[in-house]
C-alpha atoms as one frame of an Amber mdcrd trajectory, in Angstrom:
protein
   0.000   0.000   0.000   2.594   2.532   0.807   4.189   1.626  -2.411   1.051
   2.966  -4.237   0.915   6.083  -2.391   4.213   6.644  -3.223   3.417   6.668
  -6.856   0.294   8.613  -6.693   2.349  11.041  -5.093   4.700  10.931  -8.028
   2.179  11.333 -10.447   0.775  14.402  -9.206   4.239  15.700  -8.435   4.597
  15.506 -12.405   1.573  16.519 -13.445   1.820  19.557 -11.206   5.355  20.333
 -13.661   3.315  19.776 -16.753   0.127  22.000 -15.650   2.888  24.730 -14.637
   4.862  24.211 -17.780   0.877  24.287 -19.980   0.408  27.825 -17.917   3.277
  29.124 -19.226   2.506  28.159 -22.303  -0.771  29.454 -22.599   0.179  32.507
 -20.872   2.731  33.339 -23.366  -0.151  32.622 -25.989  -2.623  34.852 -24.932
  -0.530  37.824 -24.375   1.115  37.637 -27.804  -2.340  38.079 -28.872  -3.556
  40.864 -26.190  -0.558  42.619 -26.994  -1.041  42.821 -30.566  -4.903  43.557
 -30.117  -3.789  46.573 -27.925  -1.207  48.117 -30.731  -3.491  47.606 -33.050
  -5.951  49.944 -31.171  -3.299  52.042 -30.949  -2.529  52.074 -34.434  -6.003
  53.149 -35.330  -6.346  55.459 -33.028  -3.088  57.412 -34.261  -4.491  56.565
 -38.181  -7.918  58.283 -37.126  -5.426  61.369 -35.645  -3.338  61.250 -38.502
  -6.712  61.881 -40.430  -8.499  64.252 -38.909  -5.207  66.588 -38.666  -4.873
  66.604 -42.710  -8.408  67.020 -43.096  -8.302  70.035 -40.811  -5.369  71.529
 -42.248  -7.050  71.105 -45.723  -9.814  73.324 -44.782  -8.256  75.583 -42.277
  -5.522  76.015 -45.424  -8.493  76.838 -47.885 -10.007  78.901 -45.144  -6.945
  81.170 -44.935  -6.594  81.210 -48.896 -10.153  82.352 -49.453  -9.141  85.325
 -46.916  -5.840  86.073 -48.456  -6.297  85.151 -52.394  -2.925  83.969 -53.604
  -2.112  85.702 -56.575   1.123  84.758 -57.330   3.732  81.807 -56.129   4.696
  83.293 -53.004   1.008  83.655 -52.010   0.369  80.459 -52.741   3.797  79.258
 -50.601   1.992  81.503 -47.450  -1.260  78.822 -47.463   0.994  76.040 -47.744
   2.715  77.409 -45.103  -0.968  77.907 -42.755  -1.773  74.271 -43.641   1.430
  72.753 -42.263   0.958  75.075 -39.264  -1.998  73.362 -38.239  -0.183  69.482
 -38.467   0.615  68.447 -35.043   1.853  65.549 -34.106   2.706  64.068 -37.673
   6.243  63.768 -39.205   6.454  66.599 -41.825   8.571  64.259 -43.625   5.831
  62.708 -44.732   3.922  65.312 -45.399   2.457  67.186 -48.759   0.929  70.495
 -49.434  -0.931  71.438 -52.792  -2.499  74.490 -53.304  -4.731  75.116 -56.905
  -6.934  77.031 -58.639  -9.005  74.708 -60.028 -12.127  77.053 -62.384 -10.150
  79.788 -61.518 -12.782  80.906 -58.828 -12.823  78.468 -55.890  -8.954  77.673
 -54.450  -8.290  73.615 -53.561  -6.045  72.698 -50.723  -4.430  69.488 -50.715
  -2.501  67.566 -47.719  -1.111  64.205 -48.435   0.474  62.367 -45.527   1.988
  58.756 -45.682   0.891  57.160 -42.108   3.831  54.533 -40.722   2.118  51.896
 -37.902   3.608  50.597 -35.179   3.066  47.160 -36.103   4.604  47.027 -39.714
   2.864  44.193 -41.478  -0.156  45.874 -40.939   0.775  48.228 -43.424   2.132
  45.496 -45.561  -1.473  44.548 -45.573  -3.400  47.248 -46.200  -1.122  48.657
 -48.350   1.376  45.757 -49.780   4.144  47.468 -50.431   5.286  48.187 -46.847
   5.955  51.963 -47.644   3.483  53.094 -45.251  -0.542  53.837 -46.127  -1.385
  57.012 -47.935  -3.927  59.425 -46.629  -4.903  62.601 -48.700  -7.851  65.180
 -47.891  -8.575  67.842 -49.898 -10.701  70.569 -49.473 -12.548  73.166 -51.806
 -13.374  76.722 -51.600 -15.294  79.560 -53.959 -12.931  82.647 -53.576 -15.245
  85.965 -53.260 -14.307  88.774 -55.650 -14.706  92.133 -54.334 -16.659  94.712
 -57.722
């Protein structure tokens, strides 16, 4: 009889090693995963940022044109210069300004940023080549004439 305890006591003695050794396991497995779900938020959220800075610095950039009419290439280099005022928190490396005259009445402001994630294959996946994704808002104003 005491032999049989003996190797009941064995038995849970290594299957208390493997359950600790499963734990781990598992452990490791779920927070690969949480961690990735929780830079992927983050990547979102810093895509939706990314997003609604260009989009205001589209309009606030058309805004400022329709109140100071560019008529020549240094007034046109002054609204590119109010757009890119108004990105914060983006790399201006990556950034693009346009400014037209598209009908010749209304003024179009461009702003083209290239958005890098965190997590790089997620780019690779949206956008395949791994060069980042491309965002782009434009925005377009009639310019007033004063008779």
């Amino acid at each position: 009889m005491v032999g049989k305890q003996e190797s009941g006591a064995r038995s849970r003695r290594l299957c208390g090693v493997t359950a600790a050794g499963q734990t781990t396991a598992e452990f490791a497995v779920v927070v690969t995963i949480l961690l990735l779900f929780i830079f992927g938020i983050i990547d979102l959220s810093r895509a939706v940022y990314a997003r609604n800075v260009i989009a205001n610095a589209a309009r606030e950039g058309a805004r400022y044109a329709v109140a100071h009419p560019p008529e020549d290439s240094a007034g046109f280099e002054r609204v590119k210069e109010a757009a890119r005022a108004l990105v914060v928190g983006l790399e201006p490396e990556h950034l693009a300004v346009d400014v037209t005259r598209p009908g010749g009445t209304n003024i179009q402001v461009t702003v083209s940023y290239t958005f890098h994630p965190v997590i790089g294959w997620i780019g690779r996946i949206i956008d395949r080549s791994g060069d980042g994704i491309p965002m782009r808002s434009r925005c377009i104003m009639a310019t007033v004439t004063e008779e």
